[in-house]
N, C-alpha and C positions, 0 to 999 in steps of 0.2 A: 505585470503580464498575467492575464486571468489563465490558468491551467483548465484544462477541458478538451474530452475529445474530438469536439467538432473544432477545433479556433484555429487550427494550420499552425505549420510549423515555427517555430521548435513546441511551445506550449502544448499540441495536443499529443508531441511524443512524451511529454512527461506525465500525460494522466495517468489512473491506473489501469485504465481501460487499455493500453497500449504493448502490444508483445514482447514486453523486452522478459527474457527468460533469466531465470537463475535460481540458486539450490541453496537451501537454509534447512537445515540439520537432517544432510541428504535428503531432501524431499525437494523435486523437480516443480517449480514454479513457472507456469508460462507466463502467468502477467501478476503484480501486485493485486490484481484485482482478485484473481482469485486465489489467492493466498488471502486475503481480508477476508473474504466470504466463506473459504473453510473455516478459519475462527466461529463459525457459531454450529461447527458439529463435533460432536464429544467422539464419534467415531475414527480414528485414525486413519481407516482404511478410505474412509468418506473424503476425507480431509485429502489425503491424496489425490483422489478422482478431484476434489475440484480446483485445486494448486493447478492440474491442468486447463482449465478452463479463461477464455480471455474474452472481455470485454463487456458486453451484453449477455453474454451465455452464464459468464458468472455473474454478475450481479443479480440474474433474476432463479441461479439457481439457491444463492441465498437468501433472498428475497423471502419466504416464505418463514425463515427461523423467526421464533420469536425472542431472540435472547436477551433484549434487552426486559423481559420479565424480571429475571434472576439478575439479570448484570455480569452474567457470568460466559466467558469464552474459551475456548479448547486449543490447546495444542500440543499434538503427539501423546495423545491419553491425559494432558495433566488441567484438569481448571485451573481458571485465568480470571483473578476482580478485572473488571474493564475499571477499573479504575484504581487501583493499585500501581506499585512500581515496578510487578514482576512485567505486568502488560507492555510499560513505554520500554522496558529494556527487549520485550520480545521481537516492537513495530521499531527499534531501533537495531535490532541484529538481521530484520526482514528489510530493513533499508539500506544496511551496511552489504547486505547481498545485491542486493537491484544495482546500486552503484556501483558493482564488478562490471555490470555491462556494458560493454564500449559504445554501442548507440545510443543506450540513455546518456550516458557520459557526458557524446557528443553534442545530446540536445540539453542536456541541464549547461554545459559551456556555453551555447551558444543563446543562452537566453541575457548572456552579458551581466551587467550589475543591475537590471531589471529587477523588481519589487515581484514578487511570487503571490499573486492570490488564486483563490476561488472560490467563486461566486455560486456554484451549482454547490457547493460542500454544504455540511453541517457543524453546526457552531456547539452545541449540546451532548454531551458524551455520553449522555442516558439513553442516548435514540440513534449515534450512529458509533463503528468500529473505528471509525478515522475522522477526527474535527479537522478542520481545516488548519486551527491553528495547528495540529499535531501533523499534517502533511506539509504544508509548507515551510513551517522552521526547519522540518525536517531535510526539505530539498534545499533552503538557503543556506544550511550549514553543509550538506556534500556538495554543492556549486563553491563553496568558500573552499574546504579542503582538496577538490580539484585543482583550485585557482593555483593555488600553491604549489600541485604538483606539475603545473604547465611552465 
């Protein structure tokens, strides 16, 4: 099942693009997306403003960082290797947040034992904040630990 926000349900409720809300170290998250996209500002207060942001709004107000210069990502004041372990522990405590939410929940269940891709993601960690393979295992392992609590 390709994930993306145009492909109708359940798959386009699980992109990042998609409102589902939630709060990872008190900081109010509208959608994952913008929570990805504050990662390339050092400003905390910035960072906030755009955890608010969903969909298209945030992506292209990240859109303009050049982080992948340094390699380097932000959160709540502290740099971040995009490619270190503190990074996947950070997209795995900002995942362990999303998955509180009972509509994501509902549509990560209901995408059944369904194979998780996406085809619009990027494969290359030097050029984007989330590979595909780092969003997807990530979703077929909260749809596994769902399953179990069903």
């Amino acid at each position: 099942m390709d994930i993306g926000s145009g492909t109708g349900y359940p798959s386009a409720s699980l992109s990042n693009f998609s409102p589902h809300p939630f709060v990872i170290d008190g900081i109010n998250c509208a959608s994952m997306e913008g929570f990805l996209q504050s990662l390339k500002y050092s400003n905390p207060e910035m960072q906030s403003h755009v955890c608010t942001l969903v969909g298209r709004q945030a992506k292209f107000k990240g859109k303009k960082k050049a982080w992948y210069r340094t390699q380097k990502l932000y959160w709540q004041g502290e740099e971040i290797d995009r490619h270190g372990e503190r990074y996947q522990e950070l997209l795995d405590q900002a995942f362990r947040a999303l998955s509180q939410n009972s509509k994501f929940q509902k549509a990560l269940l209901a995408t059944g034992s369904a194979t998780l891709t996406h085809s619009m993601g990027q494969k290359d960690a030097s050029r984007t904040v989330l590979t595909v393979k780092e969003f997807c295992s990530r979703l077929t392992r909260m749809r596994e630990e769902l399953m179990m609590l069903v």
